[in-house]
TORLUM-449069 format. One line per 10 residues: number of its first residue (from 1); their letters; for each residue x, y, z of C-alpha. Coordinates in Angstrom, 1 decimal, always signed. Example, Ala and Ser with C-alpha at 12.3 -4.5 7.8 and 13.67 -1.06 7.14 Angstrom:
BEGIN
1) AS) +12.3,-4.5,+7.8 | +13.7,-1.1,+7.1
//
This chain:
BEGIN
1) XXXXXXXXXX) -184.8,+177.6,-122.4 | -187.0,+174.2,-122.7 | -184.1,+173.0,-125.0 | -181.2,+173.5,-121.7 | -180.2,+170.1,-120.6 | -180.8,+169.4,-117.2 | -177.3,+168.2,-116.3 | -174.8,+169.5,-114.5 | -172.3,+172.8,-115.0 | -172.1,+176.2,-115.8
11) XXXXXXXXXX) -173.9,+178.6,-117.1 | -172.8,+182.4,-118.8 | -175.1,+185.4,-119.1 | -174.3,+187.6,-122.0 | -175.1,+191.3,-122.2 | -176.1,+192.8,-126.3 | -172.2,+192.5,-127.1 | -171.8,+189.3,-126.3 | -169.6,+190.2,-123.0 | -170.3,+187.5,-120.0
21) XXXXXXXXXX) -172.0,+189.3,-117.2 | -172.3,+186.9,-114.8 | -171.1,+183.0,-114.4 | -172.8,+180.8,-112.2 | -172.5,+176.9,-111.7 | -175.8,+174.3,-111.4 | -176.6,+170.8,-110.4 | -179.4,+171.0,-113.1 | -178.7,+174.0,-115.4 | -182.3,+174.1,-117.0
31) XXXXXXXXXX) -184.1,+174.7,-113.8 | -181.6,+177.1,-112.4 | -181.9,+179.3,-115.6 | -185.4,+179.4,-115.5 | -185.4,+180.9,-112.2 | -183.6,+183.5,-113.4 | -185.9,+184.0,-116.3 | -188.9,+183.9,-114.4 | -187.6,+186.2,-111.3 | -187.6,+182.9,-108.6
41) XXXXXXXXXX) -184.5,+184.2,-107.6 | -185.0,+186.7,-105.0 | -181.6,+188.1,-105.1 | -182.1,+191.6,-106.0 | -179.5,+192.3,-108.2 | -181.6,+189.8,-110.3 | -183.9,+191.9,-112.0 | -181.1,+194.9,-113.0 | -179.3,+192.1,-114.1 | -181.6,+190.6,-116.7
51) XXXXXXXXXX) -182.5,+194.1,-117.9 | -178.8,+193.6,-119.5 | -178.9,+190.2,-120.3 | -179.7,+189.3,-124.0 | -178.1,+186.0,-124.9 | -176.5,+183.3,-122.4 | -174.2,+180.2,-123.1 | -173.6,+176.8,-121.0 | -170.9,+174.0,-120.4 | -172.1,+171.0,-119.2
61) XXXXXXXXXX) -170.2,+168.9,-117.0 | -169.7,+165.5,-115.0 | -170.7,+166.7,-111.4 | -171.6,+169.7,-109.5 | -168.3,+169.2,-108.2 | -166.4,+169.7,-111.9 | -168.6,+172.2,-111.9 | -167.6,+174.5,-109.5 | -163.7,+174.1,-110.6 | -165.4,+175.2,-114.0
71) XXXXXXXXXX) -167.0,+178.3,-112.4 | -163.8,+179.5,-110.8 | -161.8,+178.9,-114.3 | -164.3,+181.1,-116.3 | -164.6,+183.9,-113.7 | -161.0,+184.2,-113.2 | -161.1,+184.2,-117.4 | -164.0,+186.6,-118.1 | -164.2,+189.0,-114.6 | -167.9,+189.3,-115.5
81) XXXXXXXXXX) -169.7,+192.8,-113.9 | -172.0,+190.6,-111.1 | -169.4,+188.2,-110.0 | -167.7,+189.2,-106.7 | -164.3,+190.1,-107.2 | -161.5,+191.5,-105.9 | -161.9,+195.2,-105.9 | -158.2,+196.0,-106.4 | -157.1,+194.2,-109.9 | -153.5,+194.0,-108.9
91) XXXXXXXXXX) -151.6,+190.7,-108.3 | -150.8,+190.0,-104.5 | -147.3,+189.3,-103.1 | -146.7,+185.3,-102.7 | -143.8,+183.4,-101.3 | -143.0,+180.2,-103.8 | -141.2,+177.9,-104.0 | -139.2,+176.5,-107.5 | -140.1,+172.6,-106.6 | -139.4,+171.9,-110.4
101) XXXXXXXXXX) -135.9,+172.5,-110.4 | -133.2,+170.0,-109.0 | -131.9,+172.4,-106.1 | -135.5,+174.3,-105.5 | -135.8,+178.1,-104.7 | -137.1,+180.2,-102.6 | -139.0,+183.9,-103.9 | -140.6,+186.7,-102.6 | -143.2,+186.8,-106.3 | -146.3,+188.5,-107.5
111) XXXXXXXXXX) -146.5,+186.9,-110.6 | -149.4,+184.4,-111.9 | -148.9,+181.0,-110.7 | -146.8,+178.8,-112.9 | -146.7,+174.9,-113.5 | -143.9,+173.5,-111.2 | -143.7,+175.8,-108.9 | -145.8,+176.0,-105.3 | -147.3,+179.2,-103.7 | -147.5,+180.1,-100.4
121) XXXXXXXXXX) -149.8,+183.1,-99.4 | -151.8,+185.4,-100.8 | -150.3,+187.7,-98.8 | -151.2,+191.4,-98.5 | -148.4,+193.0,-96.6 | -145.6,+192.6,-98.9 | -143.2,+193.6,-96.0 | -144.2,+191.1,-93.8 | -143.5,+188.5,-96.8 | -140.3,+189.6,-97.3
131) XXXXXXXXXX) -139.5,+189.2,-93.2 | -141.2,+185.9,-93.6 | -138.7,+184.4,-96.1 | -135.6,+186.4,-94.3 | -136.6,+184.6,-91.1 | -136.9,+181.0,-92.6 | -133.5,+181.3,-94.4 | -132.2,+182.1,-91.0 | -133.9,+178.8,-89.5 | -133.3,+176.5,-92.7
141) XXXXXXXXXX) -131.1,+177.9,-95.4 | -132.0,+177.6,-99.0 | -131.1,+179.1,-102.2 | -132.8,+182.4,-103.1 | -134.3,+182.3,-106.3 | -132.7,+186.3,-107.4 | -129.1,+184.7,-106.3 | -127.1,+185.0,-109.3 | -124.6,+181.8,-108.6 | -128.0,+180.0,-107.9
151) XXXXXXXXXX) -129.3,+181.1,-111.4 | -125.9,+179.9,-113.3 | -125.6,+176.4,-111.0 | -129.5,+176.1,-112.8 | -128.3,+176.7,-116.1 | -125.5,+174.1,-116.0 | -128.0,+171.5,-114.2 | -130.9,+172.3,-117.4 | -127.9,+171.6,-119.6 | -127.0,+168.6,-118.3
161) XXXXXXXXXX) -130.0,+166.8,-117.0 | -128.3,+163.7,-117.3 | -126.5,+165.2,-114.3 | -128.6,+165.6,-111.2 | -127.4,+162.6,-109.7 | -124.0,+164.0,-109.0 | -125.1,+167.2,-109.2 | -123.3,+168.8,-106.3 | -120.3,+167.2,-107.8 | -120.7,+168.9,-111.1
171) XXXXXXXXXX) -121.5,+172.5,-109.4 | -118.3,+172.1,-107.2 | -116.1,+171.9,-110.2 | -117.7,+174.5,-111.9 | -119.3,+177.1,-109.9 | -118.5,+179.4,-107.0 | -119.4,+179.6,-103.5 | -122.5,+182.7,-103.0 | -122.2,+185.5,-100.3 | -125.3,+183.8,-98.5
181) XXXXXXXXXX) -123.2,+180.8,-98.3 | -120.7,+182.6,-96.4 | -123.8,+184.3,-93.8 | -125.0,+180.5,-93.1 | -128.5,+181.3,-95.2 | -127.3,+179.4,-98.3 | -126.9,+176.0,-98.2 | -123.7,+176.0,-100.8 | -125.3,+174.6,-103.9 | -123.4,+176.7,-106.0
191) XXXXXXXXXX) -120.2,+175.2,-104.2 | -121.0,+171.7,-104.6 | -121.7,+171.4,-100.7 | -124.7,+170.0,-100.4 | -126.4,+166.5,-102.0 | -129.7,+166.8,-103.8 | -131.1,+164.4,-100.6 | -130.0,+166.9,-98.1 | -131.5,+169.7,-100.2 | -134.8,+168.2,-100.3
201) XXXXXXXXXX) -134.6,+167.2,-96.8 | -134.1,+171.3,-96.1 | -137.0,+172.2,-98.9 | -139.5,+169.7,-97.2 | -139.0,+172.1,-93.9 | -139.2,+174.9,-95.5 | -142.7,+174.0,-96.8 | -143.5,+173.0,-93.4 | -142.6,+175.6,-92.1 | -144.8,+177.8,-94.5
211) XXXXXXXXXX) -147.8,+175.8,-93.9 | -147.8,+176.5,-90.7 | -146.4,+173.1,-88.9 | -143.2,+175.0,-87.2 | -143.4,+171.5,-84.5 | -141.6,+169.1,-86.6 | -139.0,+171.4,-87.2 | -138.2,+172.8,-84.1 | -138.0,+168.5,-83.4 | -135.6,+167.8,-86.2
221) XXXXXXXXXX) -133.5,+171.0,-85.3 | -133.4,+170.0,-81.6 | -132.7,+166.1,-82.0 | -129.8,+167.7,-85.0 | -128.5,+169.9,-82.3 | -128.1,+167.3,-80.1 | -126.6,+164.8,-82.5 | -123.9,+167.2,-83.3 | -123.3,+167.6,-79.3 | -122.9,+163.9,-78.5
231) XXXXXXXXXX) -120.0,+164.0,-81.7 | -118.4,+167.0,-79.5 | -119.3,+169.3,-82.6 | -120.2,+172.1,-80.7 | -119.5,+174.7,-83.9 | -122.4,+173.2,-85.5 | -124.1,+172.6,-82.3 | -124.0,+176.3,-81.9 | -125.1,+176.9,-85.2 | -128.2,+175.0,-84.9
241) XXXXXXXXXX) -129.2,+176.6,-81.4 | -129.1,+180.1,-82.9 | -131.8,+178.4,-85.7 | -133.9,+177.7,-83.0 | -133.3,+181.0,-81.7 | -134.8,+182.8,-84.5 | -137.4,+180.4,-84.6 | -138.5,+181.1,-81.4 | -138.5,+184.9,-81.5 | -140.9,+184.5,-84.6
251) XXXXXXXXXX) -143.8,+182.3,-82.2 | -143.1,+185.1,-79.5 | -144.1,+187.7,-81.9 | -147.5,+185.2,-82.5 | -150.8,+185.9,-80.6 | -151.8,+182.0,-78.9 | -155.3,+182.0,-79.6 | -156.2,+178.1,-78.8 | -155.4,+176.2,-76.3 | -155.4,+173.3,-78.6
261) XXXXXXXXXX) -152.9,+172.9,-81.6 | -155.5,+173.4,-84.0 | -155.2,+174.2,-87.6 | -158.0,+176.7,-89.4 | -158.9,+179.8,-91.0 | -161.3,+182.2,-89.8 | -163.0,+184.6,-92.3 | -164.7,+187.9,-90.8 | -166.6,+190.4,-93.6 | -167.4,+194.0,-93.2
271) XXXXXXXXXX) -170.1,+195.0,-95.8 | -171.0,+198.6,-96.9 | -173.3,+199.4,-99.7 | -171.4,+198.1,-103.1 | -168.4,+197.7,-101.6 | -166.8,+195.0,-99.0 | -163.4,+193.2,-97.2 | -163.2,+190.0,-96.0 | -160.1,+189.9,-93.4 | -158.9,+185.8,-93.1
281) XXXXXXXXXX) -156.9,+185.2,-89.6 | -154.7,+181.9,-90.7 | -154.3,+179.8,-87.5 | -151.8,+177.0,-87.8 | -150.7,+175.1,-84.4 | -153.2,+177.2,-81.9 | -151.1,+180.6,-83.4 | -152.1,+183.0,-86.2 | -149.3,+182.8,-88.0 | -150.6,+186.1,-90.2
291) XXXXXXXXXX) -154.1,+188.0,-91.4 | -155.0,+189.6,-94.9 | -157.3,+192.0,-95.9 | -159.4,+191.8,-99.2 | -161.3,+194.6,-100.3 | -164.7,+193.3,-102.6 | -166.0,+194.9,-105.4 | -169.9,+194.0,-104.2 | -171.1,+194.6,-100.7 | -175.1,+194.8,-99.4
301) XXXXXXXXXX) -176.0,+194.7,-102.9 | -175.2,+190.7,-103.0 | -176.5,+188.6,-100.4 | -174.2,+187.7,-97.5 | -174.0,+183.9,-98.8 | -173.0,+185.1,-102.3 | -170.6,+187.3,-101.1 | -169.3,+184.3,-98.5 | -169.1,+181.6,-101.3 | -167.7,+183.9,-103.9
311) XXXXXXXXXX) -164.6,+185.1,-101.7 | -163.8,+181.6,-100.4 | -164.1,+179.9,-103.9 | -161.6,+182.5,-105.4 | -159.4,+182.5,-102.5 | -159.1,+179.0,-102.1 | -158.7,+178.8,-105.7 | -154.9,+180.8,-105.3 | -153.5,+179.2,-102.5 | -152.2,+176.0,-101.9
321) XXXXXXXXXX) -152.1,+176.6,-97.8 | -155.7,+174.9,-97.4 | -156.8,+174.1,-93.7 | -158.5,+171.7,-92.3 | -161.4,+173.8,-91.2 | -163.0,+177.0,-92.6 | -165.0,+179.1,-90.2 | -167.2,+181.7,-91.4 | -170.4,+183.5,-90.4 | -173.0,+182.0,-92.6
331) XXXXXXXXXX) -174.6,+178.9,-93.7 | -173.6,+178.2,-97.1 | -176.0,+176.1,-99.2 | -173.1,+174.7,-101.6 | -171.0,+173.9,-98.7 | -170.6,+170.7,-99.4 | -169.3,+170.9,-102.8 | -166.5,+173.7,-101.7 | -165.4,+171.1,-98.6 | -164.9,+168.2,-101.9
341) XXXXXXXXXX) -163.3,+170.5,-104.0 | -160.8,+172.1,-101.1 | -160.1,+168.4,-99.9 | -159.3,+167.3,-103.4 | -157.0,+170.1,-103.3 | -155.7,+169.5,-99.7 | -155.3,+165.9,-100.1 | -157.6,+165.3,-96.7 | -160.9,+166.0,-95.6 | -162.2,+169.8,-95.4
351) XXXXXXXXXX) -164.5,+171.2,-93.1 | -166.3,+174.3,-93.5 | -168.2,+175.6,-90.1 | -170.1,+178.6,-88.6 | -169.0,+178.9,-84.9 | -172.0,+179.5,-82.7 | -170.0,+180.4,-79.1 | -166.2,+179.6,-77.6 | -162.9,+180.7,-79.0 | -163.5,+180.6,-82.5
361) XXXXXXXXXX) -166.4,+182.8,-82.4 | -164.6,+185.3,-80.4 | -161.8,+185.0,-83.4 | -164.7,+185.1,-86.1 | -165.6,+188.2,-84.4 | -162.1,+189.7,-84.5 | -161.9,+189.2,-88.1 | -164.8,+190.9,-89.0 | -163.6,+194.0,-87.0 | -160.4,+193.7,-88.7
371) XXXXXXXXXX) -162.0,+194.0,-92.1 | -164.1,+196.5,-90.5 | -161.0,+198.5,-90.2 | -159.4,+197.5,-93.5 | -162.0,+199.0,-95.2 | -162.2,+202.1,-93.8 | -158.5,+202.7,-94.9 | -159.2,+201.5,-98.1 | -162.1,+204.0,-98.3 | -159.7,+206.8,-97.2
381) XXXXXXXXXX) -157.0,+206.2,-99.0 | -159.1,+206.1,-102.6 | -161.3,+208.5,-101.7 | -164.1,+205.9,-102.3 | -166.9,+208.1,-100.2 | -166.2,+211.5,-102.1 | -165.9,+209.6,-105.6 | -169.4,+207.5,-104.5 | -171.1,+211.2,-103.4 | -170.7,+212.6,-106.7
391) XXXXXXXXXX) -172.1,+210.1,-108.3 | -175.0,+209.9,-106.6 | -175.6,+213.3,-107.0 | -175.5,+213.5,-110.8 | -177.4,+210.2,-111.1 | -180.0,+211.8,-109.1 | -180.0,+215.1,-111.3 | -180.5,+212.5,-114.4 | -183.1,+210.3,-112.9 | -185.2,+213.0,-111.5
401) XXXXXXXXXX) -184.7,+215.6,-114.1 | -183.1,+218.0,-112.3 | -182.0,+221.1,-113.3 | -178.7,+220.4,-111.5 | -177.5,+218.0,-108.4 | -179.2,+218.5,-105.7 | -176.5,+220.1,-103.4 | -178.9,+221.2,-100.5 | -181.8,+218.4,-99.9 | -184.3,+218.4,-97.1
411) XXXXXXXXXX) -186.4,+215.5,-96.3 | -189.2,+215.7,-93.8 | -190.6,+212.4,-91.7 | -194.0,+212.6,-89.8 | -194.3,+210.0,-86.4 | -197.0,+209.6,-84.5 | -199.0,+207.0,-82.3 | -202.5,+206.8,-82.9 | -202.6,+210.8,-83.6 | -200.6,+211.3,-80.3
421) XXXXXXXXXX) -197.4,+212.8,-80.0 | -197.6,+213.9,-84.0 | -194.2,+215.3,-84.7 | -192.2,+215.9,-87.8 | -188.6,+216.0,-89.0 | -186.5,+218.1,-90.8 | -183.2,+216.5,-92.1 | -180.6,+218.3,-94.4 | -177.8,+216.8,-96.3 | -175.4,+219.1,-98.1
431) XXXXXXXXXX) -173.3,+218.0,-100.8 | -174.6,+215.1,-100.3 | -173.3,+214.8,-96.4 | -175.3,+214.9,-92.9 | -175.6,+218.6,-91.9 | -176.6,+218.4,-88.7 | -176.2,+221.9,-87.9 | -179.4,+222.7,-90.2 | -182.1,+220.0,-88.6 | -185.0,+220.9,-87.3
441) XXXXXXXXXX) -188.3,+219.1,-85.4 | -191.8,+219.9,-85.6 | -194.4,+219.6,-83.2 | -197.8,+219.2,-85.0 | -200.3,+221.9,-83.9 | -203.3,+220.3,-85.8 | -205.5,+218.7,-83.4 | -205.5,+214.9,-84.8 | -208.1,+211.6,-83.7 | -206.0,+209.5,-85.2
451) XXXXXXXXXX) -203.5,+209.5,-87.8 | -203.0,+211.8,-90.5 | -200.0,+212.1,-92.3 | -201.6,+214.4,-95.7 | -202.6,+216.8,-92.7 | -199.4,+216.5,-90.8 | -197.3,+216.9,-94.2 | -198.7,+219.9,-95.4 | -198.4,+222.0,-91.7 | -195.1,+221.3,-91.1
461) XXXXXXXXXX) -194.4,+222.1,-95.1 | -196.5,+225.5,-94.5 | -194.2,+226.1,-92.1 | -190.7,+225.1,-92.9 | -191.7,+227.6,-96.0 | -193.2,+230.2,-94.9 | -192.2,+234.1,-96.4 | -190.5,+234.7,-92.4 | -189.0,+231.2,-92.7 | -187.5,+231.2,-95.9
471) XXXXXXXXXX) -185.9,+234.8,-94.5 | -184.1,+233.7,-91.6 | -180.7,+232.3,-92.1 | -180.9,+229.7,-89.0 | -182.9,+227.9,-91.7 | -180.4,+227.6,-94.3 | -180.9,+228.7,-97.7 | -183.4,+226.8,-100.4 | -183.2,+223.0,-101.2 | -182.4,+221.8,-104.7
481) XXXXXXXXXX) -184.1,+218.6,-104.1 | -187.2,+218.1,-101.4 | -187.8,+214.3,-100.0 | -191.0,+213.4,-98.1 | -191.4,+210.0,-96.4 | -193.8,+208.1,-98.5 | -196.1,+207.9,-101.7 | -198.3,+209.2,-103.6 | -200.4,+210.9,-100.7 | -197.8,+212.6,-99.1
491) XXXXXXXXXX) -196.0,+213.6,-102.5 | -199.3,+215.2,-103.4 | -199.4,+216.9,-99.9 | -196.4,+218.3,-100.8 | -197.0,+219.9,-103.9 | -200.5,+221.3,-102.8 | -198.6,+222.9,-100.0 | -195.9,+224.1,-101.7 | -198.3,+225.6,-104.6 | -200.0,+227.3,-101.7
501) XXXXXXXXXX) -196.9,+229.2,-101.2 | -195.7,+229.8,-104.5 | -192.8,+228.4,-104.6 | -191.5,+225.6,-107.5 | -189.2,+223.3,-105.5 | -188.1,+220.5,-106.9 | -190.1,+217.6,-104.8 | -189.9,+213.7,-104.7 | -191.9,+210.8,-102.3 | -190.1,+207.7,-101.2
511) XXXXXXXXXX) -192.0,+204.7,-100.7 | -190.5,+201.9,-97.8 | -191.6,+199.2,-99.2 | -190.3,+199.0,-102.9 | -187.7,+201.8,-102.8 | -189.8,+203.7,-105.3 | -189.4,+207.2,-105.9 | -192.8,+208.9,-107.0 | -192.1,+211.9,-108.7 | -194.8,+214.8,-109.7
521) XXXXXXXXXX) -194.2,+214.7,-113.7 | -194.8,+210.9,-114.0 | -197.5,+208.5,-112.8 | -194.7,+205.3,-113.0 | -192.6,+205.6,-110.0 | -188.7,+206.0,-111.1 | -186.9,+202.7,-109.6 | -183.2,+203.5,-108.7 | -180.8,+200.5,-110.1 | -180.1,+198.4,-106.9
531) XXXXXXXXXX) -176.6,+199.2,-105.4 | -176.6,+202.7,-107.0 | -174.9,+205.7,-105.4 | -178.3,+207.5,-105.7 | -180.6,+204.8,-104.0 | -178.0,+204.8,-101.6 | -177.9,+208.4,-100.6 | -181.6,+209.0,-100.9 | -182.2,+205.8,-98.8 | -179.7,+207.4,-96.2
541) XXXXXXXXXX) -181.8,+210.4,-96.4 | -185.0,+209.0,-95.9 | -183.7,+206.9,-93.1 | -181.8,+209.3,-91.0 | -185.3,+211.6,-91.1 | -187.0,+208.7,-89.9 | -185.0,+207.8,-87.2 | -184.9,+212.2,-86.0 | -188.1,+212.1,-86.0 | -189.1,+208.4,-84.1
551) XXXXXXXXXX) -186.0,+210.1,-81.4 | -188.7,+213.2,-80.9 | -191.5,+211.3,-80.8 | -190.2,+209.0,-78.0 | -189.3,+211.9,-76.1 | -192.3,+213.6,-76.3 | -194.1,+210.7,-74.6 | -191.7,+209.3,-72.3 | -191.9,+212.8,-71.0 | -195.9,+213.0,-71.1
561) XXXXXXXXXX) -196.0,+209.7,-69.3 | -193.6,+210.5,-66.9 | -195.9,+213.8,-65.9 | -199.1,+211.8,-65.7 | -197.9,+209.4,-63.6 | -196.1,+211.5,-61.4 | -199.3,+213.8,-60.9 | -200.6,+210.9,-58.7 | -197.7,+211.0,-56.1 | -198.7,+213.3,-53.0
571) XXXXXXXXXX) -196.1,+216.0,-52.7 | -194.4,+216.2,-56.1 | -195.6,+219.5,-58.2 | -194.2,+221.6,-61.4 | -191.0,+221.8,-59.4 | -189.9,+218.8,-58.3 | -190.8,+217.2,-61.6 | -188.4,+219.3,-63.6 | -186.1,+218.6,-61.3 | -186.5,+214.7,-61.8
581) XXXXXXXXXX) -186.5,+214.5,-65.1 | -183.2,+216.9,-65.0 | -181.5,+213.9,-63.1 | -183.0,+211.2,-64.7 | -183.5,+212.4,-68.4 | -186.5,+209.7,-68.8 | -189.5,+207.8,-67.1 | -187.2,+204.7,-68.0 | -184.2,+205.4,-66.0 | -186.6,+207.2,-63.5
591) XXXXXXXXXX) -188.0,+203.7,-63.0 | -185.1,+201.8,-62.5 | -183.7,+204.2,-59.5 | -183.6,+203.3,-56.3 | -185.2,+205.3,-53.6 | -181.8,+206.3,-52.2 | -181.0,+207.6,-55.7 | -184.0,+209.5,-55.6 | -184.0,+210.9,-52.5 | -180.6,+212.7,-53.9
601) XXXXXXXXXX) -182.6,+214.7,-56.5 | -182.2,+218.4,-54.8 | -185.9,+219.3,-52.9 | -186.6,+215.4,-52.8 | -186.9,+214.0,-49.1 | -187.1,+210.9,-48.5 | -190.4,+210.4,-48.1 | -191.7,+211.9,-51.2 | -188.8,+209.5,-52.9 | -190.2,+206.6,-51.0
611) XXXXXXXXXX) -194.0,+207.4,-52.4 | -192.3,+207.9,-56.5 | -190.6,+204.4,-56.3 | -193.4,+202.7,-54.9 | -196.0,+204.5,-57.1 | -193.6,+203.7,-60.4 | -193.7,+200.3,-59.7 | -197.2,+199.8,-59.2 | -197.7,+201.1,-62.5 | -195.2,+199.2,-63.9
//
C-alpha cells in the first residue's frame, strides 16, 4: 500500500480470481485505500467486502474530475458486485436522433449509444416513447429512421457524399415520395422537397422540443402561421394551426408544477433492505414533461449518499437531457465534482441542491412516493419477497446448523421500567412471515426490585413450554428455531429453562448492538453477512417482538397511572373508571378532553367531570 501514489483516480478491488468487485474514484488514492485496509471506512458493507478482496489495481489520473468520468467508464465495463447498479440488466427504450446523416432521423431505440447519433431519454415506458415521437412528427415532421424510402435516399447520399449540397435535387430525381409524406408527418426528403437548411431548421426543433423547451417552437410555429396568413396562404396556414393544436393537447395532458418556467430534475428513492428505486420527475418549463422508475440492485445495505451519487453518476452518464439543477434528498460530499462533470456535458453551469421547504420539496417528496410505488410492483411482479424468504430461511439452517429451515420461529422480548410493569412477548413468524394469529403477551408474575431479564426470561419460557401448553392448539405447534432478545445471559436463560423441561429446541440470542447471534454450540458469536436475507428476517423478528412487547408495557402503565390518579378524584370508583377508560382508551387522551367531553361518559355528571379535568391537570 505505502508504494500507491497519492494522486488522483481510480481504484479496482479484486476478489481471489482476479474479478473487480468494487470500483471507486480518489482525490489521493493512497490514503483512500488505506482506509479501506484499516476499516476507517464505516460503511458497513466494508468489512464483508474485504473478507473477498485479495488483490486491487489503480489508474491514476489528471483530476478528481477525470476521475470520476474514469469511474463511470470502468463500472459500466466491469458491473462489479458492490457497485450500485441497475437491478434489471436490460437496455432502456431511448428516442435518438441520426444527427450524423445529411437528412437526420428520428427512432424509437434500445440499443447502446452510438458515435453520431444523440439520445433523448432513458425512458421506462416504452409506450409513452412511442406516443412521444408520434406526437412530435405531428408538430414538426421528420423522417423516421424504420422508413424504407428514408433508408434508400441514405444510401444514395453515403454514395455520393460529394452530393449533399444539392441533395434534395439528387433525391428528387431518383427517389419516391413516402406514405408519411402524403399524412404531413414526412417532410419529403425522399421526394426531393425539402433543402438540407430547411431540414436542419426542422431537426433543431425537434431537439428542442425533446429537451424540453416546447416555447420557442410554439413561437416559430405561430409567427410561421402567421406569415403564411399575411401571403393569403391559408392551406398552409391551416396546416400549421393544427401543429399547434397537437402541441397544445400534449401541455394539457402535463401537471404545472411551478409557477416559474424552471428547468430541473427531482430525484425521490425508496430503499428496502438490498434492494431500491429511484423515481426522477423531469421538469422542463414549470411542467414535468415525464417520470421513470429505476429499480437498484443495493438498498439499506449502502448508505443513502452512496446510493444517491451512484444513481445520479450512472444516469447522468446515459442521457444527454442534463438540467440545470438536480434536486435530491442528501448532501453529497463529491457534489462538486458531479456539478463539473454534468456542466462539461451540458455545456453550462450545473447545480445540484437538496430542497429544504417550497415547491420543490413537495415534488422531492412526490418522487420518493413514486419510487415508493414502483417498487412495490417490481417486488410483485418478480416475486422478489418470496424468492428473498427462502433464502433467508436456508441461510439460516446453514449458519446455525440447523437440522432444517426454521419454518415456525418464536422470539420472546422482556420490557420493563425499573422492574415495573415486567412483561414479555411472544412473536411467531411462519414460513418466514408475521403470524399474527399465534402471538402472545406475558405478564411477569415474579415479584422484581429492579430489573431482571435472566428471571423474567426463564418464567415466561417455563411457561410458553409447559406439558399443558405445549398441548393446547391456541399455541401452535413447536418452533424450529427459538429467538430471545439479547446475549449471552438471556441465551443461557433459555437453555437452563428449556433443559428444565426437557425439551431440545433449537435456541439462538440476538444482541442489539453488533447484530450478533450467540448460539449455544459456539463461544464466537455467528455474524450474519450485512444485507443478507437471514440478518434481515431475524432482525425483523427480533424487532417486531420488541416493539409487541414495548405496546404491552405502555399499556400496562398508562392504565396503572390512569387508576392512581383517578383514585384521588371524590366520586369516581371501580365503575366509573372502566367506564372512562372504555371512552378514552388512555390517560393520554383522557387528559386532553374537555370537561364537556367528559361529562358525556355514561354515569359521569358534570360535577364529577369538572373535579377529573381539574385534578388531571394539576398533575400534569
Amino acid at each position: 500500500m505505502a508504494l500507491v501514489p497519492t494522486d488522483p483516480g481510480c481504484y479496482l478491488w479484486k476478489d481471489a480470481k482476479g474479478e473487480v468487485v468494487y470500483v471507486g474514484k480518489a482525490k489521493n488514492l493512497r490514503a483512500r485505500m488505506r482506509q479501506y485496509v484499516t476499516l476507517q471506512d464505516d460503511r458497513e458493507k466494508i468489512p464483508l467486502m474485504m473478507q473477498v478482496v485479495k488483490s486491487f489495481d489503480y489508474v491514476v489520473v489528471g483530476s478528481e474530475h477525470e476521475a470520476l468520468v474514469l469511474e463511470r467508464n470502468l463500472i459500466a465495463q466491469y458491473h462489479p458486485y458492490f457497485n450500485v447498479d441497475y437491478k434489471d440488466d436490460k437496455s432502456y427504450p431511448f428516442i435518438a436522433i441520426t444527427e450524423s446523416d445529411v437528412f437526420p432521423a428520428i427512432k424509437y431505440t434500445r440499443e447502446k449509444h452510438r458515435k453520431g447519433t444523440r439520445y433523448f431519454g432513458p425512458y421506462t415506458d416504452a409506450r409513452a416513447a412511442r406516443e412521444t415521437i408520434d406526437t412530435l412528427r405531428k408538430v414538426v415532421p421528420i423522417c423516421m429512421a424504420t422508413c424504407a424510402e428514408w433508408k434508400r435516399a441514405r444510401r444514395i447520399l453515403e454514395r455520393e457524399p460529394d452530393q449533399a449540397a444539392v441533395a434534395n435535387l439528387l433525391l428528387a430525381k431518383r427517389c419516391r415520395p413516402c406514405f408519411d409524406y402524403h399524412v404531413g408527418r414526412g417532410p419529403g426528403v425522399c421526394a426531393g422537397m425539402i433543402d438540407t437548411v430547411e431540414y436542419a431548421r426542422h431537426v433543431r426543433q425537434v431537439e428542442r422540443f425533446l429537451q424540453g423547451n416546447r416555447s420557442e417552437i410554439v413561437g416559430e410555429l405561430t409567427d410561421q402561421m402567421r406569415e403564411a396568413a399575411a401571403d393569403l396562404d391559408f392551406e398552409k396556414a391551416g396546416r400549421i394551426k393544427a401543429r399547434l393544436d397537437s402541441l397544445d393537447a400534449l401541455d394539457d395532458r402535463q401537471q404545472v408544477v411551478f409557477s416559474s418556467n424552471v428547468s430541473l430534475d427531482l430525484i425521490g428513492f425508496y430503499r428496502e433492505e438490498t434492494i431500491s428505486c429511484a423515481c426522477v420527475f423531469v421538469v422542463r418549463e414549470g411542467r414535468t414533461v415525464r417520470s421513470v422508475e429505476f429499480v437498484l440492485d443495493k438498498g439499506l445495505d449502502v448508505g443513502e449518499e452512496e446510493l444517491v451519487s451512484g444513481f445520479v453518476k450512472r444516469y447522468y452518464d446515459e442521457t444527454a437531457d442534463i438540467p440545470a439543477e438536480v434536486d435530491v434528498d442528501c448532501e453529497l460530499s463529491d457534489a462538486d465534482v458531479i456539478e463539473g462533470w454534468l456542466a462539461e456535458k451540458r455545456g453550462h453551469g450545473v447545480r445540484i441542491h437538496r430542497p429544504q421547504r417550497g415547491e420543490k420539496r413537495h415534488l422531492l417528496d412526490m418522487a420518493a412516493a413514486n419510487a415508493r410505488h414502483a417498487l412495490m410492483r417490481y417486488m410483485v411482479r418478480t416475486g422478489y419477497a418470496d424468492d428473498r424468504t427462502n433464502q433467508a430461511l436456508l441461510q439460516l439452517e446453514s449458519a446455525l446448523a440447523l437440522d432444517a429451515p426454521p419454518m415456525r420461529i418464536e422470539c420472546f422480548d422482556i420490557s420493563t421500567l425499573h422492574g415495573r410493569f415486567t412483561v414479555a412477548s411472544m412473536v411467531v413468524f411462519t414460513n418466514g412471515r408475521p403470524d399474527k394469529s399465534q402471538y402472545r403477551r406475558f405478564k411477569i408474575r415474579a415479584k422484581l426490585d429492579e430489573a431482571n431479564d435472566f428471571v423474567s426470561m426463564s418464567e415466561v419460557l417455563g411457561r410458553r413450554y409447559a406439558p399443558e401448553r405445549m398441548a393446547d392448539e391456541r399455541f401452535g405447534s413447536r418452533p424450529d428455531l427459538l429467538v430471545v432478545d439479547g446475549g449471552k445471559p438471556q441465551l443461557t436463560a433459555a437453555m437452563n429453562q428449556l433443559a428444565e423441561l426437557g425439551l431440545d429446541i433449537p435456541v439462538c440470542g440476538l444482541a442489539k448492538s453488533d447484530e450478533e447471534i450467540f448460539v449455544p454450540w459456539d463461544e464466537t458469536p455467528v455474524v450474519l453477512p450485512s444485507g443478507s436475507p437471514s440478518l434481515y428476517l431475524i432482525k425483523q423478528v427480533r424487532d417486531e417482538s420488541h416493539r409487541f412487547a414495548i405496546t404491552f408495557h405502555r399499556e400496562l402503565r398508562d392504565k396503572a397511572m390512569t387508576v392512581s390518579v383517578l383514585d384521588d378524584v371524590p366520586g369516581v370508583g371501580p365503575k366509573r373508571k372502566r367506564a372512562l377508560m372504555k371512552r378514552f382508551g388512555s390517560l393520554k387522551k383522557l387528559r386532553t378532553a374537555t370537561v364537556e367531553e367528559i361529562a358525556e361518559v355514561p354515569g359521569v355528571t358534570r360535577a364529577v367531570a369538572e373535579s377529573i379535568y381539574e385534578t388531571l391537570r394539576s398533575t400534569e
